[in-house]
C-alpha positions as CSV (number, residue, x, y, z in Angstrom):
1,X,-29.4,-86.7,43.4
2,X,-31.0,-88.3,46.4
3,X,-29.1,-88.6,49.8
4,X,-29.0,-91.9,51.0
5,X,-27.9,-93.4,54.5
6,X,-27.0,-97.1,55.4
7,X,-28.3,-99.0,58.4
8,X,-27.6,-102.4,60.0
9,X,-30.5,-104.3,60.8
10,X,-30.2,-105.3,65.0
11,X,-32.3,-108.1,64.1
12,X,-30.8,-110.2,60.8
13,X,-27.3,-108.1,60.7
14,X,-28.0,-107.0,56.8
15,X,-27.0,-103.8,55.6
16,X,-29.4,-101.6,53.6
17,X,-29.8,-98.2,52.5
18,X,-32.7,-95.4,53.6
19,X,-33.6,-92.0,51.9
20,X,-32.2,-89.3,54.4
21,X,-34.2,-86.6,53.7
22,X,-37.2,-89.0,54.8
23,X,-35.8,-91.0,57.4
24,X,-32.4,-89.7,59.3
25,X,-33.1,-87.7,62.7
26,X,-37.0,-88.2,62.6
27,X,-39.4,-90.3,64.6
28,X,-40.3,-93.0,62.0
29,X,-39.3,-96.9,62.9
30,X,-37.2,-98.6,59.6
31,X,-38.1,-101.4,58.2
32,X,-35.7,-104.0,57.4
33,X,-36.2,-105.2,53.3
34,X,-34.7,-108.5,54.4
35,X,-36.2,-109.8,57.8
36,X,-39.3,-107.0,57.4
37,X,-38.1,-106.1,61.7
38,X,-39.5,-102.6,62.4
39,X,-37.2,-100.7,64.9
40,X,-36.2,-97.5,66.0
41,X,-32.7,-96.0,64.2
42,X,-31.4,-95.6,67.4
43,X,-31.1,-99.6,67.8
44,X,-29.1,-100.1,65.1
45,X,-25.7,-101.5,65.6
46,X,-24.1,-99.4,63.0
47,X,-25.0,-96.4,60.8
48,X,-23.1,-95.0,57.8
49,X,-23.9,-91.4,56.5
């Protein structure tokens, strides 16, 4: 079964989920599947793992 995270967009505030093995601790920018913002996991107001 795949690990997920969830992430809050700092730009539109939505709430949407990321594959951890891919995404959690690395360098790569998320991209948010609502407002399409590109940022940095670090500015995002709220993480859930």
């Amino acid at each position: 079964m795949a690990r997920i995270f969830w992430v809050v967009c700092p730009g539109c505030k939505e709430r949407f989920y990321a594959h951890y093995e891919d995404f959690r601790h690395k360098p790569w920018k998320l991209r948010c599947p609502f407002c399409e913002l590109e940022f940095a996991q670090e500015e995002s107001p709220r993480i859930d793992e």
